[in-house]
N, C-alpha and C positions, 0 to 999 in steps of 0.2 A: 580852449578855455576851461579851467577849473572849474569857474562857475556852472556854465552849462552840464558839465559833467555829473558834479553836486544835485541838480535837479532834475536828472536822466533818474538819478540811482534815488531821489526822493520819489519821486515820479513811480516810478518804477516797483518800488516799494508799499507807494498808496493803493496801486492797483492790484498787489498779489494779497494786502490785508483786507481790501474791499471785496475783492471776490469771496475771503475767507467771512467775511460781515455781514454778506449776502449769503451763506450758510449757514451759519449759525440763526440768521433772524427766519430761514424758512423753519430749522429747525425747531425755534423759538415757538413758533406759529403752531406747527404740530401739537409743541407742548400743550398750549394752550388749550387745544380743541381734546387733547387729552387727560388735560388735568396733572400732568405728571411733575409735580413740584421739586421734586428733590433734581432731576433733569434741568428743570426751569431756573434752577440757582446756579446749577454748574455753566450755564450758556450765557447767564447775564455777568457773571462773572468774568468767563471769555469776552465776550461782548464792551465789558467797562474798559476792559485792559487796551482792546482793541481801538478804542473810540481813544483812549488816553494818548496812545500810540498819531493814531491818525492827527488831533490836536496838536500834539507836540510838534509831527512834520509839516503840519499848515506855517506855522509859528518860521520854523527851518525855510519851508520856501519862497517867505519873505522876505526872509533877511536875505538870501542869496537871489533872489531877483532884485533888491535893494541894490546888492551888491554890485548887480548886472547894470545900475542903472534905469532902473525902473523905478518910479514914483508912486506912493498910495494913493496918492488922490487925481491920479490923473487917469481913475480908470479902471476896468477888469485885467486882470494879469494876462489872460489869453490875450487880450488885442496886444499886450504890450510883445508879447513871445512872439506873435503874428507877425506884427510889423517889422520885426528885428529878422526876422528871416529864417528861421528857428523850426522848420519844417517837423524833425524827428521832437525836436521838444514841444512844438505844439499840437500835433497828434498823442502823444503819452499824457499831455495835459488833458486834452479832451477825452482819451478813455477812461483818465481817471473822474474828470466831472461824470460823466455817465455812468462807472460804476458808484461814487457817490449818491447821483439821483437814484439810482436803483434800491440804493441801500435806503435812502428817504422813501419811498414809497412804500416798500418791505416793511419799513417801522411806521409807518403811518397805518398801515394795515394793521399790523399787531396791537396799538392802539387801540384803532374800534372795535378790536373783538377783547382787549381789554376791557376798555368802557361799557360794552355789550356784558360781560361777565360782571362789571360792581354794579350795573343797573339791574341783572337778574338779580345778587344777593340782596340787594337793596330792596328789593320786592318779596323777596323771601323772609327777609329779616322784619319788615310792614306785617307780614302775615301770619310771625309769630308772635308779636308784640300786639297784633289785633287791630294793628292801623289800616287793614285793606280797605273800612270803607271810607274812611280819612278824604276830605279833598286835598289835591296834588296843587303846588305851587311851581314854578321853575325859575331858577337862580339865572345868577348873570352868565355862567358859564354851562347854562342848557341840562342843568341838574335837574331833577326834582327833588320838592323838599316836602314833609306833610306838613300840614298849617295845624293838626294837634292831632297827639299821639297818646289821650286821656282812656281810650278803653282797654279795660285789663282784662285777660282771657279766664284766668280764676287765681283766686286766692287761699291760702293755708289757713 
């Protein structure tokens, strides 16, 4: 079947750009913990191209499981690959979910040492502006906010 083939070689393709997605985001990570900016643009760069790429063939292997006969709403595609008997397609399915998860936890990580870095500026930036003894509020999204930022450290 053509179809199945289609989905071998999308398959197949998910997994050798997520292993590459999973590189770039350790890389990613280093950056961060090294500040190296000019690096940091080149790999988010890679990185968007890569994610466009993977989106584009999620898109692709719907349609061609569509194709196959498969229903969206009846369900996760692996059961449907399962039940069809589809051994080689549903083991390349599933390396590809796992290296997906992987690549989620990867960027979920980068993430918090994200957030970990605008929460230190954020602090730095309080301490030039002379809001450090400010009381701290925190937003809906686990921000802190100062409740007022009226002392000024000197004036001209």
């Amino acid at each position: 079947m053509a179809a199945i083939d289609d989905l071998k070689t999308l398959l197949s393709q998910d997994v050798s750009q997520l292993e590459t997605l999973a590189d770039i985001l350790e890389k990613e990570k280093t950056c961060l913990a090294s500040s190296d900016l000019r690096q940091l643009e080149t790999l988010t760069k890679e990185k968007n191209e890569l994610l466009g790429a993977v989106r584009e063939r999620a898109k692709q292997k719907i349609r061609t499981l569509v194709q196959m006969g498969y229903r969206p709403e009846g369900g996760e595609p692996s059961r449907f690959i399962r039940s069809g008997g589809f051994s080689e397609l549903f083991q390349l399915w599933q390396e590809a979910d796992q290296k997906l998860r992987a690549c989620q936890t990867l960027n979920q990580t980068n993430g918090r040492v994200i957030s970990h870095l605008q929460k230190r500026l954020s602090r730095l930036t309080d301490i030039f502006r002379g809001a450090t003894g400010q009381q701290k509020l925190y937003g809906a999204q686990g921000q802190q906010t100062t409740v007022s930022s009226s002392t000024v450290l000197a004036s001209a």
